[in-house]
N, C-alpha and C positions, 0 to 999 in steps of 0.2 A: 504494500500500500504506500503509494507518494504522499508524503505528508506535507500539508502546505503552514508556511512559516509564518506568514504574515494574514490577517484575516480580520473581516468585522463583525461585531456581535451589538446583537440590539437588546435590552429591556424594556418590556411593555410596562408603563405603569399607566391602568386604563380603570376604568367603572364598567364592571359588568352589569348584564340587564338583570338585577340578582333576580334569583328563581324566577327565571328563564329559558331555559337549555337553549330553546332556537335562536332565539333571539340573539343570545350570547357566544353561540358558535357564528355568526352572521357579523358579529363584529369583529370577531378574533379572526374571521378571514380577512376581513378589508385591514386591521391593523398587521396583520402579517404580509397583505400584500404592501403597504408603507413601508413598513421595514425594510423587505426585499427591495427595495426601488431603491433605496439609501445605499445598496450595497451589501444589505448585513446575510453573513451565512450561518449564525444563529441566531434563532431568536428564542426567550425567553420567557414565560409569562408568571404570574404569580402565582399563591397557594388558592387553591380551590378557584381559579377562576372563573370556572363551571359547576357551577351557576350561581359564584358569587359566596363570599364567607359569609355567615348570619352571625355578624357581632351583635351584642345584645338584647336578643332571642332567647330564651328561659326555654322554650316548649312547652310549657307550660309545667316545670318541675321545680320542685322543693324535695329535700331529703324526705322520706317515709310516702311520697303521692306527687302523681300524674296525672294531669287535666287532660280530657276528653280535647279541648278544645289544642291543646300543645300535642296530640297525637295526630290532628289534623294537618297542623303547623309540620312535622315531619315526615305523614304520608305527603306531602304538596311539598318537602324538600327531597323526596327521595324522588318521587316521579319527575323532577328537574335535573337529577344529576344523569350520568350516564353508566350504559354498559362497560365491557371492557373486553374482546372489539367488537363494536356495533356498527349502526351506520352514522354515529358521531364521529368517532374515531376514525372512519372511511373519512368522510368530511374534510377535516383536520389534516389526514396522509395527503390526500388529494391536493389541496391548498400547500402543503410544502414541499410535496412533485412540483406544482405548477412552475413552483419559484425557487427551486434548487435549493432548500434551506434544511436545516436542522432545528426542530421546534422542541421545545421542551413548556410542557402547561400542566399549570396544576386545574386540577377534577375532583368534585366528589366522585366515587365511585360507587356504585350499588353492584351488589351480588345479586342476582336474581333467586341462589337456587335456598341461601338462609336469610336474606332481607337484609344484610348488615352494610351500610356506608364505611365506605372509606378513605381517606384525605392522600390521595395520589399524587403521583406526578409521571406523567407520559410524556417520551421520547419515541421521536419519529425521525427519520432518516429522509433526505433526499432523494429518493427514489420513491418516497411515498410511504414506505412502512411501518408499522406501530413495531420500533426496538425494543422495547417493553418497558416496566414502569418499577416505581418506588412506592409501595407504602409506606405513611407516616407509621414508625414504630409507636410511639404513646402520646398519642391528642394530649393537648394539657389541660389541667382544671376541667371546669364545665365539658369541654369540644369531647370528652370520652363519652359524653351522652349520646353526642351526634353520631361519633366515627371510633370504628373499632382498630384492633391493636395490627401492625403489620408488624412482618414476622424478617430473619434474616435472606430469606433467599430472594428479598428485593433491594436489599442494599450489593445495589450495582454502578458497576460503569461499563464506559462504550468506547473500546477504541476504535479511534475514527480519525480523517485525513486530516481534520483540525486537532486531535490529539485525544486525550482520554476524557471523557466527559463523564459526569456524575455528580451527586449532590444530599443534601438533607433538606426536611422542609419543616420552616420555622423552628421551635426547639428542642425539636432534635438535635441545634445545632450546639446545643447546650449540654450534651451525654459526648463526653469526651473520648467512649470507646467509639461510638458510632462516628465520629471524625478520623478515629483510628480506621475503620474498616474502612473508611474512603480513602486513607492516606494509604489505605496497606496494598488498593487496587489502583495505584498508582495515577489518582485524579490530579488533573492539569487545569481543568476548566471547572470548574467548584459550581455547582448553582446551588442559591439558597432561596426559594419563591418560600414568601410569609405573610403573616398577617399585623406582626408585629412594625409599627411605625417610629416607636420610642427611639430619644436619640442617642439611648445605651444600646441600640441594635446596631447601631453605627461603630460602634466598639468593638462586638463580638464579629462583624464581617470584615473588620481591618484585622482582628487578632485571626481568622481562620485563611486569611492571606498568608501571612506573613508565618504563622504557625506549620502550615501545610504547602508553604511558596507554592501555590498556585493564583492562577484570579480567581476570583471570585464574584458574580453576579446575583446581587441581592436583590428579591425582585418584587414590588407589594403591590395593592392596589389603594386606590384613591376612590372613597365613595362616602357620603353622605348617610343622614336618615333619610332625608327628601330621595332615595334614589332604591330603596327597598319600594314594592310594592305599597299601596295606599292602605288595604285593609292589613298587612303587617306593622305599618311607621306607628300603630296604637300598641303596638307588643313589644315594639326596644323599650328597655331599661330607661324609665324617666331619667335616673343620673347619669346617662350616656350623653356626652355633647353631639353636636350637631353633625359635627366630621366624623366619623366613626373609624376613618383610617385618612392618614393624611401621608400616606405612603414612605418615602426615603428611598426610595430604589439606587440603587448604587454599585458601580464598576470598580474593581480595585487589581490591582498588581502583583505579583508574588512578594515584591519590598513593601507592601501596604500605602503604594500609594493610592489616591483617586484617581482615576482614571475619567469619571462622568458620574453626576449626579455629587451629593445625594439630590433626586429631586420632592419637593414638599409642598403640600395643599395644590395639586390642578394634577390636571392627566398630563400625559406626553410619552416620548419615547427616546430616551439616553442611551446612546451608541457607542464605541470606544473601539480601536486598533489592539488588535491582539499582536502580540511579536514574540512566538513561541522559545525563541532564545532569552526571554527573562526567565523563565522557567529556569533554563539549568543554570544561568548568571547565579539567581538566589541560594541558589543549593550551595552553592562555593564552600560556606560559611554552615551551611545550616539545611539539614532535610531527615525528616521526623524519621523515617522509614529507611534512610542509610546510614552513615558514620555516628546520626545521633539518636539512632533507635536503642542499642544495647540492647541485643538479642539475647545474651550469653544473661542477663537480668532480668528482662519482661518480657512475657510471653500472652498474645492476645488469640484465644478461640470465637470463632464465631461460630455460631450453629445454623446449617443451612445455606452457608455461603456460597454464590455459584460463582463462574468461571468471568474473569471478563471475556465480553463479547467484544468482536470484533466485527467493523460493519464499514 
C-alpha cells in the first residue's frame, strides 16, 4: 500500500436534525460533500450524530421508577437511530465513494435482535465500504440509560494510505488502558467525536496528542434547546442553558500543537494539513508503545482484541 505523506482532514462541527435519522443523514451528505470540495480526504463527525445527543433528557427516570411517558421518549429515540449495515449506512458508503473520502461518524446504534442502543462510531472507506465501527465501552452517568456497554473487539484501527486510523468516543478518552489499546495498534490519526464542550476537554485532546504523538481530531456538535424537536424543548432539564453544546472541535499535532479550531458557539467546518512525518519527528524523544513502554515492567491484556485491519 503507497502511503500518502501529506493530506487534508476536515471536522464537522454541525447541528443535527436531533431525532431525525433522514433528515440528518441528508445533511451529513451535503456537509460531506463541503468538505470534499475543500480538499479534505477525511472527514470527521461527532459522537452520536445520528440523530443527534439528547442532552438533558431524563426519559423520564429517577432511581427506583420509569415514566410511561420517558419510554415513549426512547421508543421515538430508538426508531431515529440506525441499523448497522442498513440502508443508512448504504447512504453514508455511497456519499464517501462519491467523493473519494474517509468518513468516520458517530451513530446511535440499535440492535434489532435484543433492543439495546449503542453510542458508535463508523468508519467507511473510499470505495464506499462500512470498515466497521467502535462501540463506546461505558456511557457515562445518566447516557448508560440510553446506550449499552461495548465490549473489546471494537477497539480498533484501520491501516490505510493516510496511515492508521482509530479512536475513543468522549470519555472513554479518560480510561487510560483504552488509550493504551489505541497506542498498542499503533494509531496515527487519533479521532475523539464527543459531546463534551468544556474547556478542560481542550486539555485532555492536547494531552492524548502529545501522550500518544499522534493528531488528534476532536470532534462535537453545536446545538441549542431551540433545535430539539418542539414537543421534547418541555422535557430538557429546566437548569440546562440554552446552548446545550457549544462545541470546541479541534485539530492538534503529535507536539500538541493547534493545528485548527478550537471552534465555539456556531457551526462550521475546521480543516488542517496533515504531514505524516511529524508522526515519527515526535517519537525522537518520546513514544508510549516503544523505548518508553517498559515491556520487561507493564504488561497490558485486552480481551477480544482483533487484528488491525488493513484497507
Amino acid at each position: 500500500m503507497t502511503k500518502k505523506n501529506k493530506f487534508k482532514v476536515a471536522c464537522i462541527q454541525a447541528t443535527p436534525v436531533i431525532f431525525n435519522v433522514e433528515k440528518t443523514i441528508e445533511k451529513t451528505i451535503s456537509l460531506i460533500e463541503k468538505a470534499a470540495a475543500q480538499g479534505c480526504e477525511l472527514i470527521v463527525f461527532p459522537e452520536t450524530f445520528i440523530p443527534g445527543y439528547p442532552a438533558g433528557l431524563s426519559f423520564g427516570t429517577v432511581i427506583g421508577n420509569r415514566s410511561e411517558a420517558g419510554r415513549d421518549q426512547f421508543k421515538e429515540y430508538w426508531q431515529n437511530s440506525i441499523e448497522v449495515p442498513s440502508k443508512h449506512t448504504e447512504k453514508l458508503g455511497l456519499s464517501a465513494k462519491k467523493h473519494k473520502v474517509f468518513l468516520a461518524i458517530g451513530v446511535t446504534e440499535r440492535d434489532l435482535i435484543n433492543k439495546t442502543l449503542y453510542c458508535t462510531l463508523l468508519y467507511f472507506g473510499p470505495d464506499g465500504s462500512l470498515l466497521g465501527k467502535h462501540r463506546k465501552l461505558k456511557p457515562t452517568a445518566a447516557e448508560r440509560l440510553v446506550w449499552g456497554d461495548g465490549d473489546g473487539s471494537t477497539l480498533v484501527t484501520y491501516d490505510t494510505k493516510l496511515g492508521k486510523i482509530g479512536g475513543l468516543i468522549c470519555w472513554e478518552n479518560y480510561m487510560p488502558l483504552a488509550r493504551m489499546a489505541m497506542y498498542n495498534k499503533g494509531v496515527e490519526i487519533y479521532l475523539a467525536p464527543t459531546a463534551d464542550s468544556r474547556d478542560a476537554w481542550q486539555l485532555t485532546m492536547g494531552h492524548i496528542a502529545t501522550e500518544g504523538r499522534c493528531f488528534v481530531i476532536g470532534c462535537n456538535q453545536y446545538f441549542t434547546k431551540s433545535d430539539f424537536p418542539k414537543h421534547l424543548q418541555s422535557e430538557i432539564a429546566k437548569d440546562r442553558p440554552e446552548v446545550l453544546s457549544r462545541g470546541g472541535s479541534v485539530i492538534i499535532s503529535p507536539m500538541g500543537k493547534i493545528l485548527a479550531g478550537p471552534l465555539f458557539d456556531k457551526e462550521g467546518i475546521i480543516t488542517a494539513e496533515i504531514n505524516m512525518d511529524e508522526v515519527v519527528r515526535s517519537r525522537m524523544d518520546f513514544d508510549v508503545t516503544g523505548h518508553y513502554s517498559r515491556n520487561d515492567v507493564f504488561e497490558l491484556t485486552i480481551n477480544k482484541q482483533p487484528e488491525i485491519k488493513k484497507v
